[in-house]
Steps between C-alpha positions, in 0.01 A plus 500: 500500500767435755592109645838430638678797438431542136229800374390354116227754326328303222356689189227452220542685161239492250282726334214297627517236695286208388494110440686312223684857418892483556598739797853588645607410840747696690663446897797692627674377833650680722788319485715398201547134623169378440425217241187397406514088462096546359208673420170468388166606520213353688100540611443644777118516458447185370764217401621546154781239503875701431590692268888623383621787568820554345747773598867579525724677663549848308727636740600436873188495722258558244299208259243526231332313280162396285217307603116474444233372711163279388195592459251432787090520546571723795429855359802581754799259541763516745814369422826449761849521340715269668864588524750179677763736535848361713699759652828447703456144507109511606199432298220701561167547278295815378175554422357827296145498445304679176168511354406483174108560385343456182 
């Protein structure tokens, strides 16, 4: 995803992706200067309220981090992680969507 100058790639790791099971979170910038002020998961399909998604900063550009989603009666659930991101003095927000089935 590109928006004002700034390329972000968001990635999913886990063996199988699936509700109330921890997952890892990863986005790299392409720039170093970016912070990330929040993030945290959302329903895309359906409202699901918030839910944390807690990363950090493991090295210039790039953030990761643990979070789980809920379960849902949809057999498949799509889910928007939402990045407020401020970058050179500008606040912009992300949004990376994922489905999860069960």
């Amino acid at each position: 995803m590109e928006q004002a100058g700034v390329i972000a790639e968001a990635r999913l790791h886990a063996e199988a992706l699936s509700a109330e099971t921890p997952f890892t979170l990863e986005v790299q910038f392409s720039v170093p200067g970016v912070k990330v002020k929040r993030s945290m998961l959302e329903g895309d399909t359906m409202y699901m309220g918030t839910l944390p998604a807690i990363i950090s900063e493991v090295e210039p550009g790039r953030w990761r981090g643990q979070a789980l989603v809920g379960a849902c009666t949809e057999a498949r659930m799509v889910w928007a992680w939402v990045l407020d991101i401020e970058f050179e003095g500008r606040s912009q927000q992300l949004r990376f969507l994922f489905e999860v089935s069960h």
